[in-house]
Backbone bond lengths (Angstrom), bond angles and torsions (degrees), N, CA, C in turn:
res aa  C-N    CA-C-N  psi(-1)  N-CA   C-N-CA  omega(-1)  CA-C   N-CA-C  phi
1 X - - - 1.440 - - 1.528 108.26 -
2 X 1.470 124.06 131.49 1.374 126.11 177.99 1.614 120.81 -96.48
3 X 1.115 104.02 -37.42 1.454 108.72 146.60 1.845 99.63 94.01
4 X 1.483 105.39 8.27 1.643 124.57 -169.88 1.406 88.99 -64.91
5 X 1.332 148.06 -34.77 1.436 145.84 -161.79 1.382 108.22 -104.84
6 X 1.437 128.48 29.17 1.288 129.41 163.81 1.024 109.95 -62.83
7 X 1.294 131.97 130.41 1.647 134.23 145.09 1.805 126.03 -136.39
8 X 1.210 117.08 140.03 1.365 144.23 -147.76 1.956 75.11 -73.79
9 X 0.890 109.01 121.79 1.880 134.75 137.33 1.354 133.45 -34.22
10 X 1.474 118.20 57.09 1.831 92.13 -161.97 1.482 106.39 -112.35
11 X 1.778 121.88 -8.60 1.198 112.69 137.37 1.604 134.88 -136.33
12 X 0.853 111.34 149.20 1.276 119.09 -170.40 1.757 123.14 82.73
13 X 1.734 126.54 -166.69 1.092 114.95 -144.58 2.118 85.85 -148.32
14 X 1.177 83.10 146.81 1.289 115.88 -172.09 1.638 121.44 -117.68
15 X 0.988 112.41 151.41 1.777 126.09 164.86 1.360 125.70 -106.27
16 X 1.150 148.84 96.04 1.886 120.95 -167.70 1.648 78.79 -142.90
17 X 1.021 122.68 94.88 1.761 137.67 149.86 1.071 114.55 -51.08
18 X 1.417 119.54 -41.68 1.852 116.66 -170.37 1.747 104.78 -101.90
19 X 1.328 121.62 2.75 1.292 121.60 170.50 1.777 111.32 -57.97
20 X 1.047 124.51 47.85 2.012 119.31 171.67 1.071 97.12 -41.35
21 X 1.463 148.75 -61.84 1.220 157.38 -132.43 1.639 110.33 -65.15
22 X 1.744 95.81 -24.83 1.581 98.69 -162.13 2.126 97.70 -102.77
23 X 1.005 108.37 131.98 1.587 89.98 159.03 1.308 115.47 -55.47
24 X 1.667 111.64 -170.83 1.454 114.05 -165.46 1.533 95.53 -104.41
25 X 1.014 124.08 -0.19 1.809 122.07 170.00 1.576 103.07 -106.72
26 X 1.129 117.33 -12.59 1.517 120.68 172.11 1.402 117.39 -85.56
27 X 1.509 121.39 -37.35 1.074 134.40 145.42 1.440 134.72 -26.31
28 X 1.594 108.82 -39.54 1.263 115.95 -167.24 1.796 103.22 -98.07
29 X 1.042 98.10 0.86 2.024 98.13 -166.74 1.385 99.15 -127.75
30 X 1.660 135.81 -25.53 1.027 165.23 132.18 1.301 151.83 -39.52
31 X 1.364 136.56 82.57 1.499 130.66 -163.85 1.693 113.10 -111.50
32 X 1.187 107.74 118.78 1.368 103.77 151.81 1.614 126.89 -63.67
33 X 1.332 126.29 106.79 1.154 113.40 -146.78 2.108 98.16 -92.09
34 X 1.426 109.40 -13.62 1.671 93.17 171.86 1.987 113.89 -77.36
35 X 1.666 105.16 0.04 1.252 98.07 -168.21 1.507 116.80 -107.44
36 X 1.803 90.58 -41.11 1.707 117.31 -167.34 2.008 94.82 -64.67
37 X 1.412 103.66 138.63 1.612 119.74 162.20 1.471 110.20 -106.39
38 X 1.364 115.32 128.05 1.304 116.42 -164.39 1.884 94.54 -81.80
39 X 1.080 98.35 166.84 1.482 116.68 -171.19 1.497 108.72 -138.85
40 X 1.410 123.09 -0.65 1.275 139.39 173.45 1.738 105.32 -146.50
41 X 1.507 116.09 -166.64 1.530 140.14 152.14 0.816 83.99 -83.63
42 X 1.318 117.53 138.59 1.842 158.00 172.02 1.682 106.91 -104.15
43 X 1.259 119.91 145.36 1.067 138.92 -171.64 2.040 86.11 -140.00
44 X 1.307 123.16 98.47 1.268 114.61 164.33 1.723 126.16 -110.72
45 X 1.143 128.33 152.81 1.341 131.82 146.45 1.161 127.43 -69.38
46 X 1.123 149.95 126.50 1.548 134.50 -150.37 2.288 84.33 -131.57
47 X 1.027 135.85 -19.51 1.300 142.17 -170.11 1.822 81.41 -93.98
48 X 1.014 131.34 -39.97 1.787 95.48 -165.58 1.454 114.72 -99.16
49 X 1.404 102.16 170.76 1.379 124.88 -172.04 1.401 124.11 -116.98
50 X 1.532 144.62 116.97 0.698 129.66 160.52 1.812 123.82 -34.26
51 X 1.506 122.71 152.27 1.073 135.12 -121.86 2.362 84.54 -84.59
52 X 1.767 76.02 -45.27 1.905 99.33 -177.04 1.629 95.26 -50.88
53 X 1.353 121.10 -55.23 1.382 108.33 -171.49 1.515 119.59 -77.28
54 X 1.276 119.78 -37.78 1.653 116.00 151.26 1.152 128.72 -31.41
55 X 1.203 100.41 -46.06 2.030 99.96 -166.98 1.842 99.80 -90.21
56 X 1.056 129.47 -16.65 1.514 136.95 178.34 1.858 81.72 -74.45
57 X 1.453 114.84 -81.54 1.616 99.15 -166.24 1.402 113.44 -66.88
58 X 1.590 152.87 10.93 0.968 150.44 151.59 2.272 105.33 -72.94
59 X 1.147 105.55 -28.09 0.917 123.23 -165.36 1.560 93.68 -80.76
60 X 1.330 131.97 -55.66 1.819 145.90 -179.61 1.386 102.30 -44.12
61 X 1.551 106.92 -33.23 1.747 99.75 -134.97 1.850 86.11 -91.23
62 X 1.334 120.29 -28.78 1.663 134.50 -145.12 2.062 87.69 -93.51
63 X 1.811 101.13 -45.18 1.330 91.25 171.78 1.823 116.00 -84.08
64 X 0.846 111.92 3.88 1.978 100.47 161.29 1.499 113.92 -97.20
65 X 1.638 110.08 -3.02 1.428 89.44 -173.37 2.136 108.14 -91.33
């Protein structure tokens, strides 16, 4: 899973069963958008990242420098 289609949740509600990638509180604020089926109108962020995948690429960028 690449996880390039994350986007932040800010309205409405989603389903994504095969999302492993996300915790289960990441899940809920969080959509994988090639997996998640909306269950409402969506209001998404398409720029944010769950917190796990932020701190992994904050983490890439500090070890290449």
């Amino acid at each position: 899973m690449c996880l390039a289609c994350s986007a932040e949740i800010l309205e409405g509600e989603v389903v994504q069963p095969a999302a492993h990638a996300l915790t289960e509180a990441e899940g809920e604020r969080y959509a994988l958008t090639c997996m998640a089926r909306p269950q409402s109108d969506l209001v998404l962020d398409r720029g944010s990242y769950p917190p796990s995948i932020d701190g992994d690429a904050e983490a890439d960028a500090v070890a290449d420098d």
